[in-house]
C-alpha positions as CSV (number, residue, x, y, z in Angstrom):
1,X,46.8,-49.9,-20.0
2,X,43.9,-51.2,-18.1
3,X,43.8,-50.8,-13.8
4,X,46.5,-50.0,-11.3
5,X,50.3,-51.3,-12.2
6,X,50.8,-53.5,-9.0
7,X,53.9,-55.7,-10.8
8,X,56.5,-54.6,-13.1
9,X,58.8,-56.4,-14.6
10,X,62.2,-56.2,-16.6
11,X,63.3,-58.3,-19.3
12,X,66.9,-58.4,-20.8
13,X,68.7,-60.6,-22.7
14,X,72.3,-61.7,-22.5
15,X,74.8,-63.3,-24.7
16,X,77.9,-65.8,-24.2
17,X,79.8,-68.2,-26.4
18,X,76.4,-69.6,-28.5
19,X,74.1,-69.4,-25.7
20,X,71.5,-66.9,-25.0
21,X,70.3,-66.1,-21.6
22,X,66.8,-64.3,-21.0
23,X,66.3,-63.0,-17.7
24,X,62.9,-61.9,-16.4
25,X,62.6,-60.2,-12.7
26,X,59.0,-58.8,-11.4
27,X,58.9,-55.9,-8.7
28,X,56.7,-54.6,-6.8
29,X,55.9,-51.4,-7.9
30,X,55.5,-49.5,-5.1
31,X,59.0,-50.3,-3.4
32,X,60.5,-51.5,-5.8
33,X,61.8,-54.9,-4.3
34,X,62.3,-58.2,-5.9
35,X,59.0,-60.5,-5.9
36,X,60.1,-63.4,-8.7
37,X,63.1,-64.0,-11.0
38,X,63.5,-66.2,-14.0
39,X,66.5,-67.4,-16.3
40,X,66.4,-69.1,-19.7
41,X,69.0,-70.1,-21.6
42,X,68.6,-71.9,-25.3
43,X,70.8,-71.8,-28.6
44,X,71.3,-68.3,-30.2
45,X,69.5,-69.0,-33.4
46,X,70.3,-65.7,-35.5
47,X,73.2,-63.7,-36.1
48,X,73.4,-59.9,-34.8
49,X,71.0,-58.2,-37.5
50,X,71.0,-54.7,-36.7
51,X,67.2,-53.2,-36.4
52,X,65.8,-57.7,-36.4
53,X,67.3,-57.4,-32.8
54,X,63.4,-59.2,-31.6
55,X,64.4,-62.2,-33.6
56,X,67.4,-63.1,-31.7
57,X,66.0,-62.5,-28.0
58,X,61.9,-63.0,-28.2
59,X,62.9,-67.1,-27.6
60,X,64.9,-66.5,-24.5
61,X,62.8,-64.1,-23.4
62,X,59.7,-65.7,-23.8
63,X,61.3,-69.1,-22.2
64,X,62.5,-67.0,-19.2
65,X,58.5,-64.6,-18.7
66,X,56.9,-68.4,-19.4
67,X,58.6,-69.7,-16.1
68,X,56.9,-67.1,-14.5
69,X,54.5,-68.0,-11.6
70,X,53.3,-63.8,-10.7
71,X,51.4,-62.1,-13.3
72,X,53.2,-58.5,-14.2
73,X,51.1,-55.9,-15.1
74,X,53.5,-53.8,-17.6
75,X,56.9,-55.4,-18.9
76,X,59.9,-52.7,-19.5
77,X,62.0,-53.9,-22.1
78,X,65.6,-53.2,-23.0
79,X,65.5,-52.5,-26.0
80,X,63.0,-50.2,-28.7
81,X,59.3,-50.5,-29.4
82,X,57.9,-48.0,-31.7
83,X,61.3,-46.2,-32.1
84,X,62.5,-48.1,-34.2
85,X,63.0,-48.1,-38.1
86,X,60.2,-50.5,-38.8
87,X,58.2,-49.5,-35.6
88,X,58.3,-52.9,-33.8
89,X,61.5,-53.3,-32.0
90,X,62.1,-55.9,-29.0
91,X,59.6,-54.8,-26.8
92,X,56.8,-54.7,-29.0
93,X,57.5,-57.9,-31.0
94,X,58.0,-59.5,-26.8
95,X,54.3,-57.3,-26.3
96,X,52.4,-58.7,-29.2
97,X,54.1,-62.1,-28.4
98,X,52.5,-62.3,-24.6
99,X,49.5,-60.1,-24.9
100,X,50.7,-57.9,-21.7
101,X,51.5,-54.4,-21.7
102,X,55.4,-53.5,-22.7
103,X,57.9,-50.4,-22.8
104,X,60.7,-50.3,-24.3
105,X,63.8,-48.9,-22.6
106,X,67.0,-48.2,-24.9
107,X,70.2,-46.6,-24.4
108,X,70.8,-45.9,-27.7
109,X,68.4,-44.1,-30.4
110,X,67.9,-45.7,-33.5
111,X,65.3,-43.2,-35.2
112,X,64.2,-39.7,-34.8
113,X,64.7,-36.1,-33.8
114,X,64.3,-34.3,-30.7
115,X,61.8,-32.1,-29.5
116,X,62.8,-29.8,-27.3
117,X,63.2,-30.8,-23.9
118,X,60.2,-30.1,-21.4
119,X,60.9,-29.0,-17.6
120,X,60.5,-32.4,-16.9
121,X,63.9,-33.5,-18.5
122,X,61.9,-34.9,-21.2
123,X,62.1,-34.6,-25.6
124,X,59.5,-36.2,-27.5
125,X,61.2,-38.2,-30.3
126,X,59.5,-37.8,-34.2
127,X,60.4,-39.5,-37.0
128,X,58.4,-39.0,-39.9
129,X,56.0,-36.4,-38.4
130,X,54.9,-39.2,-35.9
131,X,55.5,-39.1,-32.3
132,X,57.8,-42.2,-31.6
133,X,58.8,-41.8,-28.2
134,X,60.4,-39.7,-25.7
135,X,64.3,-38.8,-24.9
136,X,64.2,-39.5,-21.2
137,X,67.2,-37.7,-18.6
138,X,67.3,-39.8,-15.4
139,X,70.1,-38.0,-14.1
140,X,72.6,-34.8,-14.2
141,X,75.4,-36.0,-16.2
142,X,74.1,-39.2,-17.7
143,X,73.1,-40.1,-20.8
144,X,69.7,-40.1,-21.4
145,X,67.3,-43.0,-22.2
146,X,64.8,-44.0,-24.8
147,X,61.4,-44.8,-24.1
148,X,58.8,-45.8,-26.6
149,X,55.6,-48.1,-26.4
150,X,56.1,-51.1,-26.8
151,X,52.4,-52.4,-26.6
152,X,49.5,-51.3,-25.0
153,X,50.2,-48.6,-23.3
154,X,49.9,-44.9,-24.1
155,X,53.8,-42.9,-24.4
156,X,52.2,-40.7,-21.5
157,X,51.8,-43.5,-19.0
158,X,55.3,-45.0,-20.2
159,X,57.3,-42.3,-19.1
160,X,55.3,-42.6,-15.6
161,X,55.9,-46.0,-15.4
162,X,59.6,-45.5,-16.3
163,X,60.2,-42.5,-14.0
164,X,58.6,-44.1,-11.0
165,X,60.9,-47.0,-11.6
166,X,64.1,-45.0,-11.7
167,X,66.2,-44.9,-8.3
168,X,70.2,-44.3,-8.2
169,X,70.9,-45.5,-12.3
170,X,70.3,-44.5,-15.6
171,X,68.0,-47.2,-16.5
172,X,65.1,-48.5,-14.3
173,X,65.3,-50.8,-11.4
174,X,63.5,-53.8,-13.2
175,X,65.8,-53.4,-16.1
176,X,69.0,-52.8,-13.6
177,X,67.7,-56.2,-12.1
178,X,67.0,-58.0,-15.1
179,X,70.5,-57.6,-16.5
180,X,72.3,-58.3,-13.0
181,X,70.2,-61.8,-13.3
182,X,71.5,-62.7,-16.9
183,X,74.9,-61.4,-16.0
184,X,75.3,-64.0,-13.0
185,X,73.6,-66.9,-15.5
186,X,76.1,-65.5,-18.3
187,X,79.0,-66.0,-15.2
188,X,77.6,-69.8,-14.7
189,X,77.9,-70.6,-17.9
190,X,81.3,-69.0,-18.9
């Protein structure tokens, strides 16, 4: 990932009757407060495909990050990148899509075994005999996350990027902010 990460953003996706709403919100990385916030909201085009997830939320997504007016330097994604049965989940279809730097964040696992943890309350993930990302504990008595690379960046610098971004939840503030954002536009259009 080239230079110093100055903007993060989060990306989620939300869904209500036959509308999808993508919801984009960039931080600043060192504090961690709200610069820029964006909301799209089109036709859901696909059904639920389990493991095609990218499909269904890349337009919202994309409609919401092209509102933008600030430039993030790494996306985190809910949702898989390289852990993922066909190794291109939701963040790195959204990465190759935009040419930027994505993570993907997940709350559930959909491939590989665990590695035993390191004193840093991370397990790398394999699957196949390949490294596909990392089983991340963010806090005593949660359930842990899922962090893979989504597109360039290195597994290494995605856990950073994902720790630094973690404050009083299990996921990361930009995700924690993305999906408040598409949860009031869900309200709105409800």
């Amino acid at each position: 990932m080239p230079g110093k990460v100055k903007l993060v953003a989060g990306v989620d996706v939300a869904y209500v009757k036959e509308m999808s709403i993508g919801a984009v919100v960039v931080l600043d990385y060192d504090s961690l407060k709200l610069v820029e916030s964006k909301t799209a909201c089109c036709k859901t085009r696909l059904p639920y495909i389990p493991t095609l997830l990218s499909f269904r939320e890349l337009p919202p997504a994309l409609m919401s990050i092209q509102r933008l007016t600030m430039q993030p330097d790494v996306f985190l994604v809910d949702g898989q990148g390289l852990a993922h049965p066909y190794r291109c989940g939701f963040a790195s279809h959204l990465g190759l899509v935009i040419g930027k730097p994505t993570v993907g964040v997940a709350k559930s696992r959909l491939v590989g075994e665990a590695r035993e943890f390191t004193e840093d309350n991370v397990a790398f993930l394999e699957h196949k005999g390949e490294v596909v990302g990392a089983i991340v504990t963010t806090k005593c008595g949660c359930k842990p996350i899922y962090v893979s690379v989504g597109h360039m960046v290195s597994l290494e610098t995605a856990i950073k990027i994902v720790n630094h971004c973690l404050r009083h939840d299990r996921v990361p503030e930009p995700i924690r902010k993305a999906h408040e954002i598409a949860t009031l536009a869900k309200r709105k259009i409800k």
